[in-house]
N, C-alpha and C positions, 0 to 999 in steps of 0.2 A: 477727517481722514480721506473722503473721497476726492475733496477740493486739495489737497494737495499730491494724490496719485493722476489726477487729473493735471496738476498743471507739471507733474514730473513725467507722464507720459499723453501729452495728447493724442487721441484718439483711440485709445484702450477702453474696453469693455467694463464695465463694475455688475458683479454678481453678487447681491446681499442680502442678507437674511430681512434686513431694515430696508427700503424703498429698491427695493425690485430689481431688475435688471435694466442696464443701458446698453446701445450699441453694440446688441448681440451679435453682428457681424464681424469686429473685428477679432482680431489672428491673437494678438492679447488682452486678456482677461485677469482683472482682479477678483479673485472671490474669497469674500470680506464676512469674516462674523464679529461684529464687534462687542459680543458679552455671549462667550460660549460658559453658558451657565447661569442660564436668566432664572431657575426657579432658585436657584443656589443663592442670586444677587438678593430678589426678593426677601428672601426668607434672614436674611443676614447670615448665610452659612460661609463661610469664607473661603470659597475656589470657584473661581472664574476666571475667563481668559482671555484675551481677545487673539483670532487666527486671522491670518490673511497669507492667500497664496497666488503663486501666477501661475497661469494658463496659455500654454502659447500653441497655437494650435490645435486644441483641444489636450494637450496634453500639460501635466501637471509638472512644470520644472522648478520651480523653488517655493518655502512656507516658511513662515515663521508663527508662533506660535508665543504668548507672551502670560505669562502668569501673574497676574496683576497684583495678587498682594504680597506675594513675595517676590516680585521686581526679578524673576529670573526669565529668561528667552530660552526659546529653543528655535531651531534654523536648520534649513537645510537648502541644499539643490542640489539637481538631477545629477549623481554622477560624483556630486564631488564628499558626500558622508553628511552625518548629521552630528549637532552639535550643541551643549547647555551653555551659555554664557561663554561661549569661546571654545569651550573644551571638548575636544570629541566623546563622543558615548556609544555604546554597541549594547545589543540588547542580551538579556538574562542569557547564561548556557544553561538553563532550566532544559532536561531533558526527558521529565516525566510527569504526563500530565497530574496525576498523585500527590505531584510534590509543587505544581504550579497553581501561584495566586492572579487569578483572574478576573479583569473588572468587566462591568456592562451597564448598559443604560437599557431604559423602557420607554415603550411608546406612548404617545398620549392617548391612543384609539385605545378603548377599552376592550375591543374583540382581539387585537393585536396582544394587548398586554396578560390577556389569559394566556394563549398561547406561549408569551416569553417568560411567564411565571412557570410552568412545565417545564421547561428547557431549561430557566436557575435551577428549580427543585432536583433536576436530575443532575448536573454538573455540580453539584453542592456534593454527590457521593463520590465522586469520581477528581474531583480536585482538590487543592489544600485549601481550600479558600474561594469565596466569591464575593467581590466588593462593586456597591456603583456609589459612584463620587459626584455624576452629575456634568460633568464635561466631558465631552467625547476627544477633543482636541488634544484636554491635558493625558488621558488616560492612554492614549496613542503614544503621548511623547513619552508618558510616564513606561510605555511598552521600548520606547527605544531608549532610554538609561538605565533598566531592569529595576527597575522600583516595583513593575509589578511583568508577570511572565506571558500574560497575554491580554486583550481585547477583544470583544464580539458586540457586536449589536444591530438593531433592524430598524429600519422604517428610523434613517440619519437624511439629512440635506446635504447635500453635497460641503456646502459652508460648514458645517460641522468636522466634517472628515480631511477636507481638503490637503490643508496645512501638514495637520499629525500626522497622516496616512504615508506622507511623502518622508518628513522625519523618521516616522519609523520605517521601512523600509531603508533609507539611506543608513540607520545605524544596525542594518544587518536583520530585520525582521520581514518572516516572508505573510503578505498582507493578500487580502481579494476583496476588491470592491463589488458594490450591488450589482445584482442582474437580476431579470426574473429565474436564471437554472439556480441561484442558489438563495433563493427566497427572502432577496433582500437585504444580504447578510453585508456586512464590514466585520471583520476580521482581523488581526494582527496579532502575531507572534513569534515569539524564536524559533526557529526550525525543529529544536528537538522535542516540540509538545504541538506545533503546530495542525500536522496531519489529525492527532490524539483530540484535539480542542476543535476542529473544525466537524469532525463525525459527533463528536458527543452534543453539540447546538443544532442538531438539523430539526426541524419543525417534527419532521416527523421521528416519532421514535427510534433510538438507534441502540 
């Protein structure tokens, strides 16, 4: 994969989960996971994904997101909507967190994962549902074709979120990537459960 985004754009950046970073100066950047769902692959559980997105100027303008064993894409750029195999998608009109199913992932830090076991336990009373699948990528796209009504999770890589993040927000999901004000978080959801799903995951009791 790199040797041929390599000779389709020379002098582009590569940001990867697998051998590091190149030529962090340049203005474009690929950032490449190529097995979003390594404990998934291991184990033989069947969803994993490969993402890769560009970055032009630090800013994230197109992703593609690729669902491996069922050979379906998901795609997006900046501006122009997201979409599953050709066909556009928009995410859940889910308007009540109550009635919204929510996926997440966990960290591998064990001090980390207490914490995010708090924050499942308490969202387990307040939503329909709580799923983690194991891929953050797919769980994103799966937020922008309303498979499922929202995403959260902490302490991702950038390679993890890239792709999805962009996807969903292009098919109409309002999303917020990490910072330290909001303790790490990645986020995505339809607007009508969004605010409701972002207050009930804060670290600290809400």
């Amino acid at each position: 994969m790199r040797a041929q985004l390599r000779e389709a754009t020379p002098g582009a950046g590569v940001l990867g989960e697998e051998r590091g970073e190149t030529n962090p100066g340049a203005r474009l950047q690929w950032v490449i996971d190529p097995l979003d769902g390594t404990i998934n692959f291991l184990y033989g559980i069947p969803l994993f994904a490969v993402s890769i997105a560009a970055a032009f100027d630090g800013e994230i303008v197109a992703g593609a997101v690729v669902d491996v064993l069922r050979d379906e894409l998901f795609a997006a750029h900046r501006g122009g909507g997201a979409r599953c195999e050709g066909k556009p998608i928009s995410v859940s009109a889910c308007s009540s967190l109550p009635e919204a199913l929510v996926t997440t992932g966990f960290s591998y830090r064990a001090e980390l994962r207490e914490l995010q076991g708090e924050v499942a336990h308490r969202l387990l009373s307040r939503a329909r549902d709580l799923r983690c699948f194991g891929s953050a990528a797919l769980e994103l796209c799966w937020v922008g074709c309303a498979r499922v009504d929202g995403y959260f999770q902490r302490d991702t890589a950038i390679w993890d979120r890239a792709a999805g993040a962009l996807i969903a927000e292009e098919a109409g999901a309002l999303a917020e990537m990490p910072c330290p004000e909001n303790d790490d978080l990645v986020i995505a959801a339809g607007p009508g459960v969004f605010e409701d799903l972002r207050a009930a995951v804060q670290l600290a009791a809400a």
